[in-house]
C-alpha atoms as one frame of an Amber mdcrd trajectory, in Angstrom:
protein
   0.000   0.000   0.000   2.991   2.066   0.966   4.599   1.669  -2.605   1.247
   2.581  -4.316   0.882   5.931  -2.331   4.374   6.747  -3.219   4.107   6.073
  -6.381   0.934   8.100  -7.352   2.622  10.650  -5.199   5.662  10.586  -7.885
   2.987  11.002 -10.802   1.027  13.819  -9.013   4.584  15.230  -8.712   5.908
  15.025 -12.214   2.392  16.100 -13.576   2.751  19.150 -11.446   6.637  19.856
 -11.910   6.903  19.067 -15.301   3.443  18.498 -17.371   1.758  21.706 -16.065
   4.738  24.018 -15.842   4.640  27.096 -18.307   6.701  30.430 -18.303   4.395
  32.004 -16.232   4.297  29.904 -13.553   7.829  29.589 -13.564   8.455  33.056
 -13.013   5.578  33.997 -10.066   5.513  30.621  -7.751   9.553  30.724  -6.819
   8.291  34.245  -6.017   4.689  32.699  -4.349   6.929  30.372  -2.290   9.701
  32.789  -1.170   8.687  33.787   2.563   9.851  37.656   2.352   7.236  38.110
  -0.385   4.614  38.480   2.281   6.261  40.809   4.809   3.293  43.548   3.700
   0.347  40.816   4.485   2.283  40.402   8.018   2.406  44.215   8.551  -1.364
  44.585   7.455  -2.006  41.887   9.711   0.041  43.191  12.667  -1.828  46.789
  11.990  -5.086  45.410  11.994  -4.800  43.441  15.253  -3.287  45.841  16.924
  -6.382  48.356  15.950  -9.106  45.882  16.522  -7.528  43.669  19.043  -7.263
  46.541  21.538  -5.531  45.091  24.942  -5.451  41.787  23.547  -3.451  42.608
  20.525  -0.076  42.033  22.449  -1.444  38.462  23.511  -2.694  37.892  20.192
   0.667  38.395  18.092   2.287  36.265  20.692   0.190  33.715  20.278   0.540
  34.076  16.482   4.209  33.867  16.615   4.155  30.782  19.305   1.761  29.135
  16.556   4.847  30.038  13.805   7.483  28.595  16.424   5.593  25.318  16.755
   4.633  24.807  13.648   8.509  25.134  12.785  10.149  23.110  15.307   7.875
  20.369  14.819   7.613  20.097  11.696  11.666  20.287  11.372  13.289  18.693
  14.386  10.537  16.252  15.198   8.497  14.983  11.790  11.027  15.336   9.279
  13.510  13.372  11.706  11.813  11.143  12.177  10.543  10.013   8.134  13.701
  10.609   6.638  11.683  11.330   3.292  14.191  12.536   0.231  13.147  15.181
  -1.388  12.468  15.074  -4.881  15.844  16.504  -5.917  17.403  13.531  -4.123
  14.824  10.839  -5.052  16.014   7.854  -6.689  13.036   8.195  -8.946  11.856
  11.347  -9.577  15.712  12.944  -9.168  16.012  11.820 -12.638  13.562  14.549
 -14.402  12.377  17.094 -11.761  12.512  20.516 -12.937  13.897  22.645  -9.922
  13.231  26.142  -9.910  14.878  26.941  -6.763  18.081  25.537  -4.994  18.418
  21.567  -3.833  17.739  21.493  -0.223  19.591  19.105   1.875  17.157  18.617
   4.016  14.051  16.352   4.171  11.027  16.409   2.429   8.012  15.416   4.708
   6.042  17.051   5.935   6.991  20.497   3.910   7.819  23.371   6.669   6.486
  25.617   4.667   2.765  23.949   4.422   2.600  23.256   8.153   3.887  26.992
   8.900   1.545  28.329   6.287  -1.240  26.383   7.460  -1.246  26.649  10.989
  -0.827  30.477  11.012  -3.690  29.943   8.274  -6.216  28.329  11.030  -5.191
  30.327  13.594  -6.062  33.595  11.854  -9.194  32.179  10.515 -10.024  30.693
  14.163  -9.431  33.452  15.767 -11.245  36.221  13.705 -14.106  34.029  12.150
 -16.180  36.058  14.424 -15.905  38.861  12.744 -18.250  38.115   9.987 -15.609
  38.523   7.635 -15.211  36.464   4.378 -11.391  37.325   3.964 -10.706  35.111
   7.085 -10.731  32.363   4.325  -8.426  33.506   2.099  -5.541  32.413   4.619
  -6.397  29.214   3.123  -6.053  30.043  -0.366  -3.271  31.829   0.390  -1.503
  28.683   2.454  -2.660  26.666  -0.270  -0.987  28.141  -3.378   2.572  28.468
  -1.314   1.701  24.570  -0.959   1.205  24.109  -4.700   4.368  26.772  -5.672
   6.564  24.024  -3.299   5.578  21.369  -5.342   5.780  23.413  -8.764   9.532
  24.443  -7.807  10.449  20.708  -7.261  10.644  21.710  -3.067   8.371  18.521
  -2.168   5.442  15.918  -3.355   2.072  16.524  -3.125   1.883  14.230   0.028
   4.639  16.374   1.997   2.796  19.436   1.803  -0.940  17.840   2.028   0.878
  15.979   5.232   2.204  19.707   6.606  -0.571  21.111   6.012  -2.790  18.925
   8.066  -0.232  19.444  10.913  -0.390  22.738  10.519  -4.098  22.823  11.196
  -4.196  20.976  13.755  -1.296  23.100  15.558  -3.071  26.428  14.584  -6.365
  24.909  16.029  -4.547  23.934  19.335  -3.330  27.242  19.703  -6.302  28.976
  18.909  -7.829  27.067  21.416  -5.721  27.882  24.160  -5.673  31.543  23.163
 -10.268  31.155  23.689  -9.440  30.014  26.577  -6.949  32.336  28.042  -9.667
  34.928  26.763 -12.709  33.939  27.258 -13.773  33.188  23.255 -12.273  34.267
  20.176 -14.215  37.814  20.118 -11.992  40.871  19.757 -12.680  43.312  22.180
């Protein structure tokens, strides 16, 4: 069963990486992908809490940041020690004809730091200010989800890393969240 999921995996990969790749794409995802592109979204987002947020805000971006900590040290020093996944540049298989837009990483492949970052600052957010009645909350999810798909475009990871980080990174956002409703009483801003 193992060898079948890796092996659609590989195919998901190579249709991604190499099948729907166009001049375009290669240009914006490295771009999409590259975490300084969205120091302005962080600043909105630090501006906005710290308007609505009132004399939670401090709590809040602490919390926010703890969620970006965990996410990153478990995803790094626990999950990818312990799977040892290659990633595709150093795949006996797929090292053959992936297309890499950025540089080789040494390191390993699942689950994709950047997913489970992306995604559990992604729930958090959208935990946290759901309340709000605002429809944007959801486009933390878009957003997490095309920095997934720009990993996989570059040749960063398969499909399965990043769908594997990003259900950590839910999960982590959620527990966060959760502890920040309960520290406060609910997720309503004051």
């Amino acid at each position: 069963m193992l060898e079948s999921i890796l092996h659609t995996d590989r195919q998901l990969f190579s249709t991604i990486n190499q099948s729907w790749s166009n001049s375009l794409f290669d240009a914006v995802l490295p771009f999409i992908r590259n975490q300084y592109t969205w120091v302005p979204v962080y600043m909105y987002l630090l501006v906005y809490v710290l308007v609505n947020f009132k004399q939670r805000a401090l709590w809040w971006i602490l919390f926010f940041l703890a969620t970006f900590a965990l996410t990153d040290l478990i995803s790094q020093q626990v999950v990818k020690q312990i799977f040892d996944r290659p990633r595709p540049c150093m795949d006996v298989v797929a090292s053959e004809t992936v297309r890499m837009l950025i540089r080789c990483s040494d390191g390993f492949s699942f689950v994709s730091t950047h997913a489970t970052n992306h995604f559990g600052l992604s729930m958090f957010i959208f935990q946290t200010m759901k309340h709000f009645g605002k429809p944007w909350v959801w486009l933390a999810f878009v957003w997490a989800a095309l920095v997934c798909y720009a990993q996989v475009y570059v040749g960063a990871h398969f499909p399965v890393d990043v769908a594997g980080g990003a259900l950590l990174g839910c999960f982590l956002g959620w527990f966060t969240s959760r502890i920040y409703a309960r520290q406060f009483g609910g997720l309503v801003l004051s």
